[in-house]
C-alpha positions as CSV (number, residue, x, y, z in Angstrom):
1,X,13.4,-26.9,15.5
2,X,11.6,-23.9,13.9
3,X,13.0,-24.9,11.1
4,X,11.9,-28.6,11.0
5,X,8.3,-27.4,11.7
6,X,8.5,-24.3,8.9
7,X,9.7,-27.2,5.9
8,X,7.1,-29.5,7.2
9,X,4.3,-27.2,6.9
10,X,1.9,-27.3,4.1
11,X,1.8,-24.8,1.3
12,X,3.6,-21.3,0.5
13,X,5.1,-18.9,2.8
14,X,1.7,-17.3,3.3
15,X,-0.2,-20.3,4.3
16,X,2.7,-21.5,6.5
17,X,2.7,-18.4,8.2
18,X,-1.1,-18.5,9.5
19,X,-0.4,-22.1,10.2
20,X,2.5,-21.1,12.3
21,X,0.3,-18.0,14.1
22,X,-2.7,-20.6,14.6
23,X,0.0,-22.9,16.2
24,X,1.1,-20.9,18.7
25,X,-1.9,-19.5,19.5
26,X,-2.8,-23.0,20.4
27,X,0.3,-23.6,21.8
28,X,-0.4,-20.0,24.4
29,X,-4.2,-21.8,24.6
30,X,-3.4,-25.2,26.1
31,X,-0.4,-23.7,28.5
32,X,-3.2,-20.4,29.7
33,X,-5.8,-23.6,30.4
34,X,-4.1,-26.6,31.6
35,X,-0.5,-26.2,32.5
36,X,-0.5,-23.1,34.3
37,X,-3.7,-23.9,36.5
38,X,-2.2,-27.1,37.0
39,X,1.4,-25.6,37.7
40,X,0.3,-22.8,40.2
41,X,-0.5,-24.8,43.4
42,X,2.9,-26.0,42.9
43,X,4.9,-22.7,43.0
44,X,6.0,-20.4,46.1
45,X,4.3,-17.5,44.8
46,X,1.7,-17.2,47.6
47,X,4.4,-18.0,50.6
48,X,4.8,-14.4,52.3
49,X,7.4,-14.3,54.7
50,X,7.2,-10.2,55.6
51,X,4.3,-9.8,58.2
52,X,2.4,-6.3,58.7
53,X,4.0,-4.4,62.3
């Protein structure tokens, strides 16, 4: 897959490696913003079974 993306990308190595940086800085953007808010209700994170004595 990396692969396919690197031979699809425009220009030389240089410019396909800030393409590739910029992608998955959007790539950590849209997951930080919208899928892991969205996500997070969903998990069992917050369910505490040990009680204070």
């Amino acid at each position: 897959m990396y692969g396919w993306i690197w031979r699809h990308l425009p220009g030389n190595a240089w410019v396909r490696a800030l393409i590739s940086v910029l992608l998955v800085l959007a790539v950590v953007y849209v997951l930080f913003q919208y899928v892991f808010p969205w996500a997070e209700p969903l998990l069992p994170f917050n369910d505490v079974t040990v009680d204070n004595q």
